[in-house]
The first five atom37 places (N, CA, C, CB, O) and aatype in JSON, in Angstrom:
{
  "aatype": [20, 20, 20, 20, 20, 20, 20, 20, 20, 20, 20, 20, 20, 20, 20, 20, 20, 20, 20, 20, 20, 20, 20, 20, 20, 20, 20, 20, 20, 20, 20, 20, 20, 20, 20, 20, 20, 20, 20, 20, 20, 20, 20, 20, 20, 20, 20, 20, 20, 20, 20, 20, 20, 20, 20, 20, 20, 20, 20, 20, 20, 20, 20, 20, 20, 20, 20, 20, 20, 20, 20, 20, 20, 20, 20, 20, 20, 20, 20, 20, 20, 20, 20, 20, 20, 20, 20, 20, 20, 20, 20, 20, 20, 20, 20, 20, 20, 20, 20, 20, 20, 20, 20, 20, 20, 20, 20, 20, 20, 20, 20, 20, 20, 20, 20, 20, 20, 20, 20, 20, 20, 20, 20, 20, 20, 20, 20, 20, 20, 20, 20, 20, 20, 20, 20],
  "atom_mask": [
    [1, 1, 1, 1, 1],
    [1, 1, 1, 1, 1],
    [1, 1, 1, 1, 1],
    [1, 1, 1, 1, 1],
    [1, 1, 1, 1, 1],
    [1, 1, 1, 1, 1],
    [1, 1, 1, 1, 1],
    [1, 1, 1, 1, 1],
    [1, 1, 1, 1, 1],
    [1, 1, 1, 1, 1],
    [1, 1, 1, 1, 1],
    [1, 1, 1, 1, 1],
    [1, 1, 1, 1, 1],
    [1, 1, 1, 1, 1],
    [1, 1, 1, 1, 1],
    [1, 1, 1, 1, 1],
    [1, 1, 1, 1, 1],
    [1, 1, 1, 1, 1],
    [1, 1, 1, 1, 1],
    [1, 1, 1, 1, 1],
    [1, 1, 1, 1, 1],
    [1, 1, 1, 1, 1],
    [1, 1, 1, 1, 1],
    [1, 1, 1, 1, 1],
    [1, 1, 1, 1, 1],
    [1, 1, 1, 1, 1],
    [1, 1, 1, 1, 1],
    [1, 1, 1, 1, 1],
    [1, 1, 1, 1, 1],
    [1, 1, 1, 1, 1],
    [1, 1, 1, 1, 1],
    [1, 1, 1, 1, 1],
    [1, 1, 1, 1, 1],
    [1, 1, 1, 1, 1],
    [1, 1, 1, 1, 1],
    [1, 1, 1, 1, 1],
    [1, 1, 1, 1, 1],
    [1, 1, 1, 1, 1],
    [1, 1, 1, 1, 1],
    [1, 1, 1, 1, 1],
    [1, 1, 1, 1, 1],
    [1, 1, 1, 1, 1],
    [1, 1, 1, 1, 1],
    [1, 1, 1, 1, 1],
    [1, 1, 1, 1, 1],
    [1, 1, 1, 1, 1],
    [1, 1, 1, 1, 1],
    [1, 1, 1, 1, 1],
    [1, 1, 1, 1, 1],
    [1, 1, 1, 1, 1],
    [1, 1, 1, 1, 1],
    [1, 1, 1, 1, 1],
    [1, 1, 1, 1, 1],
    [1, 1, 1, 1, 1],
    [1, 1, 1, 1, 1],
    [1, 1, 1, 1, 1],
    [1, 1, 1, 1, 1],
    [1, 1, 1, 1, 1],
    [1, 1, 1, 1, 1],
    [1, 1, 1, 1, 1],
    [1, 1, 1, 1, 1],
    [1, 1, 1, 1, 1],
    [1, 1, 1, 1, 1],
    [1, 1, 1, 1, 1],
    [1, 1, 1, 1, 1],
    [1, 1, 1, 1, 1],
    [1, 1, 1, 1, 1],
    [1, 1, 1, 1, 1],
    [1, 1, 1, 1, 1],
    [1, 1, 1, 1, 1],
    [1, 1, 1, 1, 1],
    [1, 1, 1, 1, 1],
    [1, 1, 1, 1, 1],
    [1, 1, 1, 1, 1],
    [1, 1, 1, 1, 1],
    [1, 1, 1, 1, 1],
    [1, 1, 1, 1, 1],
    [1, 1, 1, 1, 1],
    [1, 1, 1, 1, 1],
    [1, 1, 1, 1, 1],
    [1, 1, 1, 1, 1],
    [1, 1, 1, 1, 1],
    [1, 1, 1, 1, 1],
    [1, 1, 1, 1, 1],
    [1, 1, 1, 1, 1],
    [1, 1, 1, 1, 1],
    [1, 1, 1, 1, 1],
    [1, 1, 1, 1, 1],
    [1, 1, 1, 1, 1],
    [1, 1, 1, 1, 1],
    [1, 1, 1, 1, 1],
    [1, 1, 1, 1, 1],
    [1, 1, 1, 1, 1],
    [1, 1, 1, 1, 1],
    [1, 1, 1, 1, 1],
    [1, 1, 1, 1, 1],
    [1, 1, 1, 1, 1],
    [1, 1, 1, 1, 1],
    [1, 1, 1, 1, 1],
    [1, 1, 1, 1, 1],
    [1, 1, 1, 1, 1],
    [1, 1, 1, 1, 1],
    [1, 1, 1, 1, 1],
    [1, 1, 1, 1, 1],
    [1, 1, 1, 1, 1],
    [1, 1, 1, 1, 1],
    [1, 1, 1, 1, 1],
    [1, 1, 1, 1, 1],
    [1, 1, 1, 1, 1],
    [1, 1, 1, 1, 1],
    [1, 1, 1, 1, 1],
    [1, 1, 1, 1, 1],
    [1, 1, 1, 1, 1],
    [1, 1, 1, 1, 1],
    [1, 1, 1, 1, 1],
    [1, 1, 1, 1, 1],
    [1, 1, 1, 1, 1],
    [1, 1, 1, 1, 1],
    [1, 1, 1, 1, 1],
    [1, 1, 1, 1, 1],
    [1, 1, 1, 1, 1],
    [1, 1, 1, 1, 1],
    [1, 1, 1, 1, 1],
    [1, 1, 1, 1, 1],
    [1, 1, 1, 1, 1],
    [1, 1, 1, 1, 1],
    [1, 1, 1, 1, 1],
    [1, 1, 1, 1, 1],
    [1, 1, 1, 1, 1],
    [1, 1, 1, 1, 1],
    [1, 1, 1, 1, 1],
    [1, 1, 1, 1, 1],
    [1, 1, 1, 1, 1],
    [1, 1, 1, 1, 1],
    [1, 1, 1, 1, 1]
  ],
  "atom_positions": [
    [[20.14, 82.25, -129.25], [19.88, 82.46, -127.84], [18.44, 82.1, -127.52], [20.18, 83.91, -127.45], [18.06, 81.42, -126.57]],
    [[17.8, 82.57, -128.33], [16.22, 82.14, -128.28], [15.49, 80.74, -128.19], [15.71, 82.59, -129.41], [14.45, 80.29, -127.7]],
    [[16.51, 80.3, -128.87], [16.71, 78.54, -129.12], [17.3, 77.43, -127.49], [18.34, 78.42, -130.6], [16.95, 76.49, -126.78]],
    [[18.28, 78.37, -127.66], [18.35, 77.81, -125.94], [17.44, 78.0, -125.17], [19.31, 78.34, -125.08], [16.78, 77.04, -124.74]],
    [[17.11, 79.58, -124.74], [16.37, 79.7, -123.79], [15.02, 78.63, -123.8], [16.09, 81.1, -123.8], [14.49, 78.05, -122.85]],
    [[14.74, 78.62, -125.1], [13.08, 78.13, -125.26], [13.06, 76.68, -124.82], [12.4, 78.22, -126.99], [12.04, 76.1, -124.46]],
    [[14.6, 75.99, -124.9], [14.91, 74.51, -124.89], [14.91, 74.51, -123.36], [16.39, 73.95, -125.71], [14.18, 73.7, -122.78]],
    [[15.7, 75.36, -122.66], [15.77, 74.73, -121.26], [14.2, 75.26, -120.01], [17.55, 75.42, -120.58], [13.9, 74.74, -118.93]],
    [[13.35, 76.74, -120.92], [12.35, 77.3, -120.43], [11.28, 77.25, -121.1], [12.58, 78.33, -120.17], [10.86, 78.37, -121.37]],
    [[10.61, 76.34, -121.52], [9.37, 76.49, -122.92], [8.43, 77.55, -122.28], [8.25, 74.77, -123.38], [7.91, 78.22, -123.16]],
    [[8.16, 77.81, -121.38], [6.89, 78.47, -120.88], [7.69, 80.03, -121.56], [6.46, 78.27, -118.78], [7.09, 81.08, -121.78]],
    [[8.81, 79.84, -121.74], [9.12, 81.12, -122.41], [9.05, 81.64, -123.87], [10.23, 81.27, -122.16], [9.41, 82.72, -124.35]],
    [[8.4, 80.44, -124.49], [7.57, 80.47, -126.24], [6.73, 81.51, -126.06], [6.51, 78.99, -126.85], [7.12, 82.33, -126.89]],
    [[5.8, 81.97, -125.47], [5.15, 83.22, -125.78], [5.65, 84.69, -125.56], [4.09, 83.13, -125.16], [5.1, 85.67, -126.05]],
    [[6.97, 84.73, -124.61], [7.33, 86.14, -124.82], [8.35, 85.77, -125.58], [7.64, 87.11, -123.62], [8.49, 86.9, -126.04]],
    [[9.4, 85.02, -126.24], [10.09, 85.26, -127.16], [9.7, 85.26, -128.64], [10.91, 84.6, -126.95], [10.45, 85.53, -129.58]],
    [[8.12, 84.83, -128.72], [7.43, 84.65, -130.3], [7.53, 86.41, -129.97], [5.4, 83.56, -130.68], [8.61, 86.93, -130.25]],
    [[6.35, 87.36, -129.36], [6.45, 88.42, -129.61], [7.68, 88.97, -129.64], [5.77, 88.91, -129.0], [7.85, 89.89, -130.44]],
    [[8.78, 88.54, -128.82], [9.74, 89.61, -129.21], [10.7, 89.46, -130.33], [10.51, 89.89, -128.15], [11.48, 90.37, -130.63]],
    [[10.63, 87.88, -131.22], [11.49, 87.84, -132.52], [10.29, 88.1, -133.16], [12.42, 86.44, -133.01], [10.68, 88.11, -134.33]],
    [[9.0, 88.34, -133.22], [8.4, 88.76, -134.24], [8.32, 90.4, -134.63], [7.21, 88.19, -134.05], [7.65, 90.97, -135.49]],
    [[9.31, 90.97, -133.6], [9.68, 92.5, -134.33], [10.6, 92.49, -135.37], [10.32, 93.55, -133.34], [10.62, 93.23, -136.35]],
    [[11.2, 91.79, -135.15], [12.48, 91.82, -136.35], [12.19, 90.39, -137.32], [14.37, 91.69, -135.46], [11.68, 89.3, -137.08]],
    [[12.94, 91.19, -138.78], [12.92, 90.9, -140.09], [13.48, 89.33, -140.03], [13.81, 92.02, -140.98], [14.38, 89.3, -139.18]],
    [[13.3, 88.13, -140.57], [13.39, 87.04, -140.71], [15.04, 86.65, -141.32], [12.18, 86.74, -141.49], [15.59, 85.56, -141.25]],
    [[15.57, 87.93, -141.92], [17.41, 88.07, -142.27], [18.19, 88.47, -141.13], [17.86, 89.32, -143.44], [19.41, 88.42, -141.04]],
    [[17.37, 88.87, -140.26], [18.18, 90.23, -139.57], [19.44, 89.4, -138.82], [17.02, 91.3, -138.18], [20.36, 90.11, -138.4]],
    [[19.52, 88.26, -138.67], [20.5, 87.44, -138.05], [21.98, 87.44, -139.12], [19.74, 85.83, -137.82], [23.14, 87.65, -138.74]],
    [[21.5, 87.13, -140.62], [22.1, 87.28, -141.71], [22.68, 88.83, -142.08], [21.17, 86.77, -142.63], [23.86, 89.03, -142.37]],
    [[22.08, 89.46, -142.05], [22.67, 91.08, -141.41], [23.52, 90.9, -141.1], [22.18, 91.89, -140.36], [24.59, 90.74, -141.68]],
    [[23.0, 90.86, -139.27], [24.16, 91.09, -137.98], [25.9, 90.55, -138.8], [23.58, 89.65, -136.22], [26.93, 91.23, -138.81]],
    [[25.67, 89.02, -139.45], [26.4, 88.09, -139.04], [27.83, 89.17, -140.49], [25.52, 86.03, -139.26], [28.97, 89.58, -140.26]],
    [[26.88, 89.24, -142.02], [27.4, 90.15, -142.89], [27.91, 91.35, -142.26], [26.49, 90.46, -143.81], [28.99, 91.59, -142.79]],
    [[27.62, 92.28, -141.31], [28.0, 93.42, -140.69], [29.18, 93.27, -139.52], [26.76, 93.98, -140.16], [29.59, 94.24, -138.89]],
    [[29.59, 92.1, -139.34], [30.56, 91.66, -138.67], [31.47, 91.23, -139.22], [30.31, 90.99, -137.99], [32.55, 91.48, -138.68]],
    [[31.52, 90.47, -140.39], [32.22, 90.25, -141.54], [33.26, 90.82, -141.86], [31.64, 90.39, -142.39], [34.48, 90.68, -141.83]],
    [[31.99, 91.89, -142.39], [32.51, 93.19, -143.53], [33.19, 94.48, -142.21], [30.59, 94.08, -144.75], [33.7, 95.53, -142.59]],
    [[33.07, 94.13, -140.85], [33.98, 94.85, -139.85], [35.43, 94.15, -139.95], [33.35, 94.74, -138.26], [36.45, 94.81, -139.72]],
    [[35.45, 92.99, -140.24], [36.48, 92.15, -139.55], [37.39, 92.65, -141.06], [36.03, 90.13, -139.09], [38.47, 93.23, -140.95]],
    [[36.93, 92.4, -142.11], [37.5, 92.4, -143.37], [38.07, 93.96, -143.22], [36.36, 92.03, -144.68], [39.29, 94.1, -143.04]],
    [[37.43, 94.85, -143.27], [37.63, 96.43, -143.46], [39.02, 96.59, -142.11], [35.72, 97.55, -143.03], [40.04, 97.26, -142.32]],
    [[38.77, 95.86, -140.87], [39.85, 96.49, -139.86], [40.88, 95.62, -140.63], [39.68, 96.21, -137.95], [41.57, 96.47, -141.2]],
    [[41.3, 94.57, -140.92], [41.93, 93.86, -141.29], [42.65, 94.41, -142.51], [41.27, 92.86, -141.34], [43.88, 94.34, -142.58]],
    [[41.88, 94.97, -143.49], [42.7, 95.42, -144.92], [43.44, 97.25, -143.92], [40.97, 95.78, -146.96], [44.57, 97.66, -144.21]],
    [[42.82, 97.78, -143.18], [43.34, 99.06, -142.83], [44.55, 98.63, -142.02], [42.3, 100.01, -142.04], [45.46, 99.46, -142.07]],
    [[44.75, 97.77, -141.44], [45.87, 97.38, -140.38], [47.19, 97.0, -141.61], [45.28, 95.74, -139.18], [48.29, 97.45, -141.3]],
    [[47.14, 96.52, -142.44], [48.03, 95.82, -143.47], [48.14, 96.97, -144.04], [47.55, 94.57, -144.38], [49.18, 97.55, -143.74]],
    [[47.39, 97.57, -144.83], [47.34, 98.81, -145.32], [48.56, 100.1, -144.73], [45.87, 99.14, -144.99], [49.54, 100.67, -145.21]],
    [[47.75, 100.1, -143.38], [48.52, 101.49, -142.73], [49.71, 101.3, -141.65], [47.36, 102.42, -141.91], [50.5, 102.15, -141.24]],
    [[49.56, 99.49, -141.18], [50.54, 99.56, -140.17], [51.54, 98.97, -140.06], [50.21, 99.39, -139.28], [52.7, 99.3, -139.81]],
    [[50.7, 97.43, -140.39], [51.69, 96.42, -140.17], [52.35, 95.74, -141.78], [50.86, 95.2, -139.16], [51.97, 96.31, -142.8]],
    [[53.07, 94.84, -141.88], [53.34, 93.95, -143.17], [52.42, 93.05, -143.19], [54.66, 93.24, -143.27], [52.22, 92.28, -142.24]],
    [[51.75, 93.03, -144.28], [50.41, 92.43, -145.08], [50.6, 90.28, -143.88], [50.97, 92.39, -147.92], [49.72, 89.47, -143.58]],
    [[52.34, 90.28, -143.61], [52.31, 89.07, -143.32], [52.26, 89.04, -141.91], [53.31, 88.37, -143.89], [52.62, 88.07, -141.25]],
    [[51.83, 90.04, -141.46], [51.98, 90.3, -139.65], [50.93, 89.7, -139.37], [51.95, 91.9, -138.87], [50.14, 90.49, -138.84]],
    [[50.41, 88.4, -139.49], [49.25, 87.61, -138.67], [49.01, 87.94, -137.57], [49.38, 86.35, -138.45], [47.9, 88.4, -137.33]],
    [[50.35, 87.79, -136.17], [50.16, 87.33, -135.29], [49.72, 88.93, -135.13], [51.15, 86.41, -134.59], [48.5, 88.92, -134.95]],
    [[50.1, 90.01, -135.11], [49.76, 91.19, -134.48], [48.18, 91.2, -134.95], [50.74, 92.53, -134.94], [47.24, 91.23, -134.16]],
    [[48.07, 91.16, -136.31], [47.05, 91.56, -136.97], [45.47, 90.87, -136.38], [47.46, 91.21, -138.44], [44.45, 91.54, -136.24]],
    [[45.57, 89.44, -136.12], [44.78, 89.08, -135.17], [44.7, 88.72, -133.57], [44.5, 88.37, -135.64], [44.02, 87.9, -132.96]],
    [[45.65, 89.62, -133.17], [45.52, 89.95, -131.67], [44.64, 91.37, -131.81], [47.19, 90.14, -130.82], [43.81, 91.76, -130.99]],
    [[45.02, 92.05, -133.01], [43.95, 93.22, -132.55], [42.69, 93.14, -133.3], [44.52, 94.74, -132.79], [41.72, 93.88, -133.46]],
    [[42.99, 92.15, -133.66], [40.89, 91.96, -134.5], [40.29, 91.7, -133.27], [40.28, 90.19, -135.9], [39.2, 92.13, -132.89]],
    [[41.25, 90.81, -132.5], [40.64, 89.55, -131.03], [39.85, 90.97, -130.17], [42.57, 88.45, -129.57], [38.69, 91.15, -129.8]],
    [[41.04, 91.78, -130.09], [40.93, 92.77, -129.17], [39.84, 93.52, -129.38], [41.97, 93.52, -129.11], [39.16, 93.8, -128.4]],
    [[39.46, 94.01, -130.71], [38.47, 95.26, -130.94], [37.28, 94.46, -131.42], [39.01, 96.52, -132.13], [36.3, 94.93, -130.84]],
    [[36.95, 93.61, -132.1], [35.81, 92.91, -132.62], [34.91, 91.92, -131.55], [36.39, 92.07, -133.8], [33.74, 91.98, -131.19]],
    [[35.96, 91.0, -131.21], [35.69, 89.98, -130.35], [35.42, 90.1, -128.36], [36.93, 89.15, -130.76], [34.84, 89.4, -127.54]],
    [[36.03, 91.11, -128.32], [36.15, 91.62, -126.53], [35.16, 91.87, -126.23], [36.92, 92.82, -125.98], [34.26, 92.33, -126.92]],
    [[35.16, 91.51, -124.65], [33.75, 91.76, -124.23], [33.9, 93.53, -123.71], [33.22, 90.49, -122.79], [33.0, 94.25, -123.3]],
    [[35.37, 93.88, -123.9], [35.21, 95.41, -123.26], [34.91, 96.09, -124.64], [36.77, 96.14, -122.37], [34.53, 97.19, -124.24]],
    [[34.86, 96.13, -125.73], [34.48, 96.72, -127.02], [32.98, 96.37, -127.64], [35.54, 96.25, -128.01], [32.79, 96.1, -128.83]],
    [[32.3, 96.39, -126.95], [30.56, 96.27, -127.14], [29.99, 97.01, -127.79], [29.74, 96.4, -126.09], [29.18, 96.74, -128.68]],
    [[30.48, 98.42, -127.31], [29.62, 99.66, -127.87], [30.78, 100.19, -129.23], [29.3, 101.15, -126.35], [31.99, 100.44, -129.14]],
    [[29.81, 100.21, -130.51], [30.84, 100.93, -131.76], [31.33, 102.28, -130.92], [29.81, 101.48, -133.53], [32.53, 102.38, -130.66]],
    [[30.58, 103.14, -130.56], [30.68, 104.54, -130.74], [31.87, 104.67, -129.17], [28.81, 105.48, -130.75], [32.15, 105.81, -128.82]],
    [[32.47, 103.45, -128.35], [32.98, 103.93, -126.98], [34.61, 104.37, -127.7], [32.95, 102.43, -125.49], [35.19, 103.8, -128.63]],
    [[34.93, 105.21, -127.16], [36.39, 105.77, -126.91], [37.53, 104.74, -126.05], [36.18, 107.21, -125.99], [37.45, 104.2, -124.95]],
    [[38.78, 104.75, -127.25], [39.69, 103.81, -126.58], [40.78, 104.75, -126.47], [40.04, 102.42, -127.36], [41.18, 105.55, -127.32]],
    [[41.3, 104.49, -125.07], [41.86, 105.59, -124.79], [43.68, 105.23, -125.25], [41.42, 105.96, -123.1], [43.89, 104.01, -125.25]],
    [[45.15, 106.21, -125.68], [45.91, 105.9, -126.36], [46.37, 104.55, -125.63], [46.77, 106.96, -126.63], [46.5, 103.41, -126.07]],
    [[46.53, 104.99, -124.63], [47.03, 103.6, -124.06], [46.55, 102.56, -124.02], [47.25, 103.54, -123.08], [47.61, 101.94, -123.89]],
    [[45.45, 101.45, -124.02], [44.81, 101.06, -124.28], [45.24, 100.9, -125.85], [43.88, 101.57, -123.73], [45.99, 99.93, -126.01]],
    [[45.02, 101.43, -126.72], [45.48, 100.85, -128.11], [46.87, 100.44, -128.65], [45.13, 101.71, -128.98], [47.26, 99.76, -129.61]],
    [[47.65, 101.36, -127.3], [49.41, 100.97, -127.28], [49.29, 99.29, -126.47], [50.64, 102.49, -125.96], [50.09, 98.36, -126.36]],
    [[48.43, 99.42, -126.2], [48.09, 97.75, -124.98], [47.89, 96.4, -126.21], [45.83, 97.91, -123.7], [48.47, 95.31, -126.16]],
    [[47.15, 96.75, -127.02], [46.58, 95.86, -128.1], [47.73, 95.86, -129.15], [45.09, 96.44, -128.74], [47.77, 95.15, -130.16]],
    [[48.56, 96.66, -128.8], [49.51, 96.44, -130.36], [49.27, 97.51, -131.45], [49.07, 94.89, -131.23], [49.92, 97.39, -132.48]],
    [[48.17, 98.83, -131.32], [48.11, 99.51, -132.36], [49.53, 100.86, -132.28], [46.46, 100.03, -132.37], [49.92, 101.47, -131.29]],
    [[49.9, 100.93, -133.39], [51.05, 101.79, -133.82], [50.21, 102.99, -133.5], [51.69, 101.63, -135.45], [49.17, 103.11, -134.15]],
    [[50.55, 104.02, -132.49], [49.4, 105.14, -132.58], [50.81, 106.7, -132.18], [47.64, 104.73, -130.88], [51.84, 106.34, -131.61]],
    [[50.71, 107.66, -132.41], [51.15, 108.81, -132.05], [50.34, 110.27, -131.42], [51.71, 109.01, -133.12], [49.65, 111.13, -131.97]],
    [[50.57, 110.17, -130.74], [49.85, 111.35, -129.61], [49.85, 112.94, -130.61], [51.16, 111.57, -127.76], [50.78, 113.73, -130.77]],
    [[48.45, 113.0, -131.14], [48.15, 114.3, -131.19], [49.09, 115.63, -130.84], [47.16, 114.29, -130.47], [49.59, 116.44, -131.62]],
    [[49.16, 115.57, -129.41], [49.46, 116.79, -128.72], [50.72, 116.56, -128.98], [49.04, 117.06, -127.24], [51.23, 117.63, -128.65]],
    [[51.88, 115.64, -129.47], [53.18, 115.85, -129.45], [53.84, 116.75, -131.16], [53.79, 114.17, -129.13], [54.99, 117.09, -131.42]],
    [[52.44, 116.91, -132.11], [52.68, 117.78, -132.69], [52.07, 118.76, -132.93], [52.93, 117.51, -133.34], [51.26, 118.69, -133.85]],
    [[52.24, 120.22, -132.08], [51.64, 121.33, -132.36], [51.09, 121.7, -133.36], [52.17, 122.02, -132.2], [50.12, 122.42, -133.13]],
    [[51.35, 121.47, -134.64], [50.9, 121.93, -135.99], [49.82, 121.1, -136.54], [52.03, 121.94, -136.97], [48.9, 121.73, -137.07]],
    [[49.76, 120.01, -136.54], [49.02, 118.62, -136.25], [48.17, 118.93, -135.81], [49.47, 117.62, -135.52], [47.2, 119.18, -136.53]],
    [[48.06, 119.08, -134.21], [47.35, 119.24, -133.64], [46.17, 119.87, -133.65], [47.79, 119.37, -133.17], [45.0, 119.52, -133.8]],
    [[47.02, 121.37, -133.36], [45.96, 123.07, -134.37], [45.21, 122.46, -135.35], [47.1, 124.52, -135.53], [44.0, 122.56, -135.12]],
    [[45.65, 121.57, -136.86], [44.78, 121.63, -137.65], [43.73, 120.4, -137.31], [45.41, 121.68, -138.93], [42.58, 120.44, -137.75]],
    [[44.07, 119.6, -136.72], [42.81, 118.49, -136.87], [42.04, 119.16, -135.79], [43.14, 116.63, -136.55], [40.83, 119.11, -136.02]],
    [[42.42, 119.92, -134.43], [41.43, 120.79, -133.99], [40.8, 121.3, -134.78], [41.73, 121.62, -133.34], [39.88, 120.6, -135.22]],
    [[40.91, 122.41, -135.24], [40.35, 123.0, -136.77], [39.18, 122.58, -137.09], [41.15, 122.61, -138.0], [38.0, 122.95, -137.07]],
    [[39.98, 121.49, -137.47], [38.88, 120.86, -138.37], [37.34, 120.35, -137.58], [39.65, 119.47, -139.07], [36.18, 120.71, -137.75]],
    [[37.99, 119.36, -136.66], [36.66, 119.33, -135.6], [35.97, 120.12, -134.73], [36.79, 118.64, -134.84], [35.14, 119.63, -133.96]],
    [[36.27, 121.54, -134.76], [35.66, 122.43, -134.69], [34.96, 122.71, -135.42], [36.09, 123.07, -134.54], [33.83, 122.54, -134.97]],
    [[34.96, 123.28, -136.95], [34.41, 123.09, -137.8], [33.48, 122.43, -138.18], [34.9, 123.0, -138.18], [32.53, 122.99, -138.72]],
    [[33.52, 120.91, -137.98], [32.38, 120.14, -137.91], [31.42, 120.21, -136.89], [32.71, 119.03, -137.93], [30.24, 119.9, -137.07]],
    [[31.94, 120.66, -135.73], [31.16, 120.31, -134.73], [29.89, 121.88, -134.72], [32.33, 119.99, -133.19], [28.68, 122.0, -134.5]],
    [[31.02, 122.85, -135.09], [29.78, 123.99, -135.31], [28.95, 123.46, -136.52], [30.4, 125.68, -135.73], [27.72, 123.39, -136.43]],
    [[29.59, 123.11, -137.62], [28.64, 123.09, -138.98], [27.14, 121.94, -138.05], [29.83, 122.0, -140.88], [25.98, 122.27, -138.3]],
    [[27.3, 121.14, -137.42], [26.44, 119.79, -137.1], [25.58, 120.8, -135.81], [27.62, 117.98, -136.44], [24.48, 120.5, -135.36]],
    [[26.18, 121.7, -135.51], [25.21, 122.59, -134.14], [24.4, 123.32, -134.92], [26.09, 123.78, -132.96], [23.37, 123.61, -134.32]],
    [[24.45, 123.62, -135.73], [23.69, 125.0, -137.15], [23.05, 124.31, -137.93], [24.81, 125.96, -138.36], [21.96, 124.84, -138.17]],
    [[23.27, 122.97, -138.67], [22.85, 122.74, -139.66], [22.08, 121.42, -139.35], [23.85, 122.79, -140.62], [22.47, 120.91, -138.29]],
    [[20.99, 120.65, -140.04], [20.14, 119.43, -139.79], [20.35, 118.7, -140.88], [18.67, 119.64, -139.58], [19.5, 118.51, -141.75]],
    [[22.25, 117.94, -140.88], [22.91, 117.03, -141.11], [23.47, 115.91, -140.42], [23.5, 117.45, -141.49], [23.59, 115.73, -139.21]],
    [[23.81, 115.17, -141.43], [24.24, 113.56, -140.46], [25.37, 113.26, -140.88], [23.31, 112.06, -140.68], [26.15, 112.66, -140.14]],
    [[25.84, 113.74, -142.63], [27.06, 113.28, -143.36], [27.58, 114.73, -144.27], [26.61, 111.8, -144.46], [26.91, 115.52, -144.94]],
    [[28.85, 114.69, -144.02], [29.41, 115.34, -144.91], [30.34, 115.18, -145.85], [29.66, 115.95, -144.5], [31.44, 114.98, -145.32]],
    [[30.4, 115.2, -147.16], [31.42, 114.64, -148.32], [32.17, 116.17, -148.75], [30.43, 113.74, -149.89], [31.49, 117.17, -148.97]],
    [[33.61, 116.14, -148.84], [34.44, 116.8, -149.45], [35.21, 116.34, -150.33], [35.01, 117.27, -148.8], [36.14, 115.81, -149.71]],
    [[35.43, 116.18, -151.89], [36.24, 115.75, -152.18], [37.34, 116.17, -152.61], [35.93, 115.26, -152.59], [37.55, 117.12, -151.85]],
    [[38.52, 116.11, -153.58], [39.62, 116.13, -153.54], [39.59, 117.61, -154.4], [40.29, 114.79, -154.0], [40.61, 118.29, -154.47]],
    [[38.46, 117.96, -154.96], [38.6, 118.94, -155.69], [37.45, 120.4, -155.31], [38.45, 118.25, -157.09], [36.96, 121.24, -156.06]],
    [[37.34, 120.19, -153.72], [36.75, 120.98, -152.93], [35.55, 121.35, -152.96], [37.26, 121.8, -152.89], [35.19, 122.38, -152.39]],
    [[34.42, 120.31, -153.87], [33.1, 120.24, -153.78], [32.71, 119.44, -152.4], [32.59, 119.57, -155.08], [33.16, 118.38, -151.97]],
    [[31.65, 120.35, -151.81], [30.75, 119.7, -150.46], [29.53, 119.57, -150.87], [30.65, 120.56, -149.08], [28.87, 120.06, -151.78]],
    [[29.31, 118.68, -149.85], [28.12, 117.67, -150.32], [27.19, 117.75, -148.53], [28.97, 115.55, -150.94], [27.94, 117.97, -147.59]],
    [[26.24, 117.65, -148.32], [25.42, 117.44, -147.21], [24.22, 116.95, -146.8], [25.34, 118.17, -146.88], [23.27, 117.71, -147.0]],
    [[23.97, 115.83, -146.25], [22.88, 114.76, -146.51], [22.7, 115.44, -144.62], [23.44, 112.56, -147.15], [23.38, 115.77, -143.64]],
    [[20.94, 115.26, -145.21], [19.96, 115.26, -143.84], [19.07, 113.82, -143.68], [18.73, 116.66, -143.96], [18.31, 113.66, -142.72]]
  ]
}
């Protein structure tokens, strides 16, 4: 982007030197690895949990959808069920099982007090009921 701009605006070489000279000389190589390794990870969980390993066409309508969209910008935004029933994801509504429900409440309750009390960021449980807690 910097490259364009500077090509069609040169007088704009002195505020884009200061502003790529905050960031690291990889950081493009980053970004590009951290998009990758998104595309790879949604991709093995979709085959994994939903579809048949040979479901292309679904499988990259919803990479298109969640990676590539201009409405999926922000990691942390909320997609609401419908919306993921829109894209093709196999999803089941919480609230249609009471018992279900109760416990993954539970649980995020739980977290959400432990993260109001405590000056943590991650929590590890593993299979044999040791916790772990990084600040």
């Amino acid at each position: 982007m910097a490259k364009k701009e500077i090509a069609e605006h040169p007088e704009l070489i002195p505020y884009c030197r200061v502003l790529l000279d905050k960031y690291e000389e990889n950081i493009l190589i980053e970004c590009e690895n951290a998009i990758e390794w998104s595309e790879y990870i949604l991709e093995k969980s979709l085959k994994y949990s939903m579809f048949d390993e040979n479901d292309e066409v679904h499988i990259n309508k919803i990479k298109s959808e969640l990676i590539t969209s201009d409405s999926t910008k922000n990691h942390a935004q909320n997609l609401s069920a419908e919306r993921c029933r829109k894209i093709g994801l196999k999803i089941r509504n919480l609230e249609d099982d009471k018992i279900i429900h109760d416990l993954v409440l539970s649980v995020h309750h739980s977290f959400l007090s432990y993260f109001n009390h405590e000056d943590a960021c991650k929590l590890i449980i593993n299979q044999n009921g040791d916790f772990f807690s990084f600040d």
